[in-house]
N, C-alpha and C positions, 0 to 999 in steps of 0.2 A: 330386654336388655339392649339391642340393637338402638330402641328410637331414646332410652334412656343417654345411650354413647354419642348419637345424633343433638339430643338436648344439650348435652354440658361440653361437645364438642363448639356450639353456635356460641352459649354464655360463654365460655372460653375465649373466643376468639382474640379481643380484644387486648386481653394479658399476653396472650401468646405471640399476635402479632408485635409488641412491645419486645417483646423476648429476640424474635428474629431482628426487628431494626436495630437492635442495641449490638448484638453479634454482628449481625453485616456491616456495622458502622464501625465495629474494632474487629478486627481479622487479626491471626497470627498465623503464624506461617507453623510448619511442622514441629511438632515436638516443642513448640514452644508456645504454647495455647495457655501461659498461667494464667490470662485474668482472664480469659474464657472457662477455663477450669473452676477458676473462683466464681464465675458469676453462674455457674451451673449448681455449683453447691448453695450457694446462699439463696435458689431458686429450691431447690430438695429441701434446704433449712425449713422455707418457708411451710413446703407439703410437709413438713412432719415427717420426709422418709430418710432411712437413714444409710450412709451411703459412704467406702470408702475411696483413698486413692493408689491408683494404681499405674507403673510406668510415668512418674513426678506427674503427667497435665492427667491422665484417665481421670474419669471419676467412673463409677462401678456402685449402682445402686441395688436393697432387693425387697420388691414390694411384696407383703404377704398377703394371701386371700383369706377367706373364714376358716376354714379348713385346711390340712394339710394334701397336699396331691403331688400333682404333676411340677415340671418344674420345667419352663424356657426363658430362652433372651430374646430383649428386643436390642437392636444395636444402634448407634447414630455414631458417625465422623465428626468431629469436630475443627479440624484444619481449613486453613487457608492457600490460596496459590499466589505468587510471586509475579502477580498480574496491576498491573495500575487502573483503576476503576475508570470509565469516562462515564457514565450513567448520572444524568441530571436529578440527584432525588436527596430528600431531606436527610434520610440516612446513609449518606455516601463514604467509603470509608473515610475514617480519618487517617489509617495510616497508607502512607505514600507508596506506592506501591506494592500493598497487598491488599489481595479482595476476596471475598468468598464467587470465585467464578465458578463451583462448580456443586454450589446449593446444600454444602451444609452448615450454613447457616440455616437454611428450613429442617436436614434433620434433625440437628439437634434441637430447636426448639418445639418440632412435632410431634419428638419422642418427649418431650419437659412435657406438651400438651396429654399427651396420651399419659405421660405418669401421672397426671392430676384426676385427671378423666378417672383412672384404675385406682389411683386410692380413693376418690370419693365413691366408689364402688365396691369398695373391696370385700363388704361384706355377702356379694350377689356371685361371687365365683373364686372355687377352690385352689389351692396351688400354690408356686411360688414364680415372681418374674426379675429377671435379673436385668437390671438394666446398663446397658453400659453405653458410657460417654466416652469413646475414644479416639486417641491424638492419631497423628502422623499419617492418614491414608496416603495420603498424595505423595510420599516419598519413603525410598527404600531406608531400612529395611522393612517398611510396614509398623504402623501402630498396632496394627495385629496380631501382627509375630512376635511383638514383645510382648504383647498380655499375656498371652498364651503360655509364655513359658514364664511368665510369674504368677500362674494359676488361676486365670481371668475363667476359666471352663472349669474349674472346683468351687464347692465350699462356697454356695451349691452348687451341684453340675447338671446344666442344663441338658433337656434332652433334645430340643430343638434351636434354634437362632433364628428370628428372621430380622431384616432390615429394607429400608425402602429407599429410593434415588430420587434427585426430581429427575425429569424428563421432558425438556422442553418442545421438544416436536411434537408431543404431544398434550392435545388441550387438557385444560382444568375440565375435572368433574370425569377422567379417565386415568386406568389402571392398566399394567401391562406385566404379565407372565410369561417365564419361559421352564421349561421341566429341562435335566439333564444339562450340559456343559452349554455355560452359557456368555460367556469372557473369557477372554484368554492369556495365557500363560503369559508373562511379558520379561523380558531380560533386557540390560542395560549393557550397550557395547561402544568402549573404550577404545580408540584404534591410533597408534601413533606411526605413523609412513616416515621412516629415514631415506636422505640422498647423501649427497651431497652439493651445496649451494654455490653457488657466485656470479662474475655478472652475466646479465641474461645474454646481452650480444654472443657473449663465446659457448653460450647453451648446446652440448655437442660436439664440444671440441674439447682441445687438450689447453686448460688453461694456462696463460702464460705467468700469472701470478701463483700459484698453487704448484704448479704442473701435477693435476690431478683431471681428470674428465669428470664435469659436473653430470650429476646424475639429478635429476629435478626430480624430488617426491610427487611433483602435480600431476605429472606425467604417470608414474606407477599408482597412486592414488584413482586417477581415474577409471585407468584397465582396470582395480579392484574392483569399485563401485560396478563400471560394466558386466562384471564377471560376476559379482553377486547378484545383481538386478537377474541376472541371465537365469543365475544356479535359483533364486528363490523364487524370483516373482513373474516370471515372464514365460506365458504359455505356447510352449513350441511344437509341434509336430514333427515328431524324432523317435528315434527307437527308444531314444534314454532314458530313464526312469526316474520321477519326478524324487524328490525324498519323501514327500511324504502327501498323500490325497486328502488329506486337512487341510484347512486355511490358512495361510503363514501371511506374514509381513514383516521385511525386512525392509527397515529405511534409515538414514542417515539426514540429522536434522541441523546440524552443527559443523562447519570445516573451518578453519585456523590453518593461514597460512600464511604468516609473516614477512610477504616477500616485498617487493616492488613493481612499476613498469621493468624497471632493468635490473632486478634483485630476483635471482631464483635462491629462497630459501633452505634451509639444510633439513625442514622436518614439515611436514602438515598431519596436524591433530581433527581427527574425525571423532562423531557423538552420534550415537543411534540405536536403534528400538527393534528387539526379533521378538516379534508376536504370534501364539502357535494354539492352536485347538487341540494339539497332540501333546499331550506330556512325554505319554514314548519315544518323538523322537525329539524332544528338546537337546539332550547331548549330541547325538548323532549331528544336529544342524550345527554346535557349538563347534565341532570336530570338522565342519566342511566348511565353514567360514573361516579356522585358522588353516587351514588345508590351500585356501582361493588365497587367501592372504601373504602366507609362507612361498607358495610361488611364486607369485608375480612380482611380489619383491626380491625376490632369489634369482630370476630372470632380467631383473636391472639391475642386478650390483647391488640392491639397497636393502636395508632392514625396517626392523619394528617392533613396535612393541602392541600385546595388545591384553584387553583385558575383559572378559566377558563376566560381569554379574548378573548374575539368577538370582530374579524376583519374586513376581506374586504366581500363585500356580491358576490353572486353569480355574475358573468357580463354576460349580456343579450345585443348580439347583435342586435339590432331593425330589426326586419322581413323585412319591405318595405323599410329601406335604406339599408340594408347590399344589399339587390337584386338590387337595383340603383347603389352602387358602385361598386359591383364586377360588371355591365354590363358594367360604365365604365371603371373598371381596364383591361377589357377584350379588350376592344375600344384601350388602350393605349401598353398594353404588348401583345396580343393577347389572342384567347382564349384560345387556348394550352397549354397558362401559366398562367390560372390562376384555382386555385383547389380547390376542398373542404375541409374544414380541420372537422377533430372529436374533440369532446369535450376532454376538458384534466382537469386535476385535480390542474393543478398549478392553484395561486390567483396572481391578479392585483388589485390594487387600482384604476385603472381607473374605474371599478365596481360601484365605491359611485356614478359618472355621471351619468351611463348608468339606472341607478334607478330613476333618475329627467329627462333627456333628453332624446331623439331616439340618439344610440350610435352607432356604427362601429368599432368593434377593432378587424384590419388584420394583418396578418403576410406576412412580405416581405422574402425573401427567400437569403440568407447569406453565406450558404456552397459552396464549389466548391473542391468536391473528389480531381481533377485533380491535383489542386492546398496542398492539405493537408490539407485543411479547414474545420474541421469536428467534434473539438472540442463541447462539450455541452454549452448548457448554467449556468454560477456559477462553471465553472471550472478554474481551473488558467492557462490553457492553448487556454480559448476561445479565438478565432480571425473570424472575417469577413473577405470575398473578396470584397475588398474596389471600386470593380466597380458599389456592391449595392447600393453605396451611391448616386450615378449619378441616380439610376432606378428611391431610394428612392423617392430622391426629387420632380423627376418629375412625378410620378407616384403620391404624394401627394399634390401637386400644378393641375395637373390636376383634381384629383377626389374634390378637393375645388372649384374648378370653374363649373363642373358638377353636385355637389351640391347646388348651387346656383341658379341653371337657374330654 
């Protein structure tokens, strides 16, 4: 079966790689993936498989084996980021500032690869696999979380999920695992800093147009950020006790402040990201961040407004499959190449799954030095060596049928 997967993985290539330039050259941004949606169906048209939709762009297909058995998914993202391409290549996108900077454009067409692979196979292994093409990773509240609660895990309900990433640091022709909590929790924070504004020269005085004392939000804005840097990220030797011995990141990536040289503005709007390997103490931090906040603007005269959304949760790769599939990815690429990966701090929505089901979320390996391939991910200049796509597929048509048995 293995060198079978290997075979129609290589004839494959060809169509598949067409699959990917045609997606990278049209991106849609979240939620809004319909001719990408459409051009995923009329590719399942083509296989003969039959496939519904689900949250308007989903598509949700389910392949059947000989027999009846087991039953898992395989997953692919299908969105775009809000990124403008600069990359010199035939399939650049066409729309204007969106691209696939963050490679699914390769899932999905690896999983399109791998569904073809499994149904021309189908009669060599038992089961059923549910495959799903799904919208909005990249933005709250998750494409996830809406399948999920329109029945994307019923009818039928898988026992497993797995899904794969590219992974540009690392080269083509490698694989990367991790067991147990492996991305983290991520929440979206809102923060609006009130003063009072006017001109800058009388900054601390009793104005003589107002007769009010300007209170500069920049000024209270900044002792916040200090004061959170201090409380979250910044390791001191003190008696205090830290909140929490997990990894956190709090940062701030966005300020708005509508002033001038000689204009202190009436408000500055702040945008930023609390990332936590602790789901325990996710409120606790929400509680000391309006806590840092609520003083210090209390201590200038000034107010605010703020607003903390709660994202993707922590993703937990399942103990006893991650060690089943990385022993088969090891079976198919060898075990040379295939590695451990450490926990990192970016969030996935594939996370809301892996919280109902035993999950698997691997990184395929993307980069090739040789080549100049080396780009980040959510850069305008990311690109894959598009021979991953041949590994891709077969590497996850296989570990679907190694899941199964």
């Amino acid at each position: 079966m293995l060198d079978k997967i290997k075979s129609l993985a290589s004839t494959n290539f060809e169509t598949v790689l067409g699959y990917r330039r045609h997606i990278h050259a049209n991106p849609e941004l979240s939620y809004k993936e319909n001719n990408t949606a459409d051009f995923i169906a009329s590719v399942l048209d083509n296989f003969g498989i039959s496939y519904a939709r689900m949250a308007n762009t989903g598509v949700i297909a389910v392949l059947n084996g000989k027999n009846a058995g087991k039953t898992i998914a395989l997953r692919a993202d299908i969105d775009a980021l809000p990124i403008e391409e600069k990359n010199d290549i035939p399939y650049k996108s066409k729309n204007i500032g969106v691209m696939h900077a963050c490679g699914h454009d390769v899932h999905t067409s690896s999983l399109l690869g791998a569904a073809k692979i499994l149904k021309e196979l189908s009669n060599e292994w038992n089961g059923t696999i549910k495959l799903i093409f799904q919208p909005g990773e990249e933005k709250l509240p998750g494409g996830a979380s809406i399948l999920i609660k329109e029945g994307v895990l019923e009818n039928p309900a898988p026992e497993s999920i797995i899904a794969q990433h590219v992974f540009p640091s690392m080269e083509t022709g490698k694989a990367g695992f991790a067991s147990g909590s492996y991305m983290a929790a991520c929440d979206e924070i809102y923060l609006t800093v009130k003063g009072k504004g006017g001109h800058a020269a009388l900054s601390g005085q009793l104005s003589v147009d107002s007769g009010q004392t300007i209170i500069s939000p920049l000024l209270i804005t900044a002792e916040i950020l200090l004061e959170l840097d201090k409380a979250f990220m910044r390791k001191v030797t003190t008696d205090q006790m830290p909140l929490t011995t997990s990894p956190v990141v709090l940062a701030f990536g966005k300020m708005t402040a509508n002033g001038a040289t000689n204009v202190i503005p009436n408000e500055v709007k702040l945008e930023g990201t609390y990332r936590t390997m602790d789901e325990n103490s996710r409120d606790e931090a929400h509680k000391t961040i309006t806590d840092i906040v609520a003083t210090i603007a209390k201590k200038w005269g000034g107010d605010y407004e703020l607003k903390i959304d709660k994202g993707y949760p922590v993703l937990v790769n399942n103990e006893e499959l991650t060690v089943k599939i990385k022993a088969a990815a090891e079976e198919y690429l060898g075990k040379e190449n295939v590695v451990a990966l450490e926990p990192r701090m970016t969030s996935e929505d594939f996370a809301f799954y892996s919280h109902l089901k035993p999950c698997c979320f691997y990184r395929l390996g993307t980069g090739n030095i040789a080549k100049g391939i080396t780009s980040g991910l959510h850069t305008p200049t990311f690109n894959v060596d598009e021979k991953s796509l041949e590994i891709g597929m077969g590497l996850m048509a296989w570990l679907a049928v190694c899941e199964l048995k």
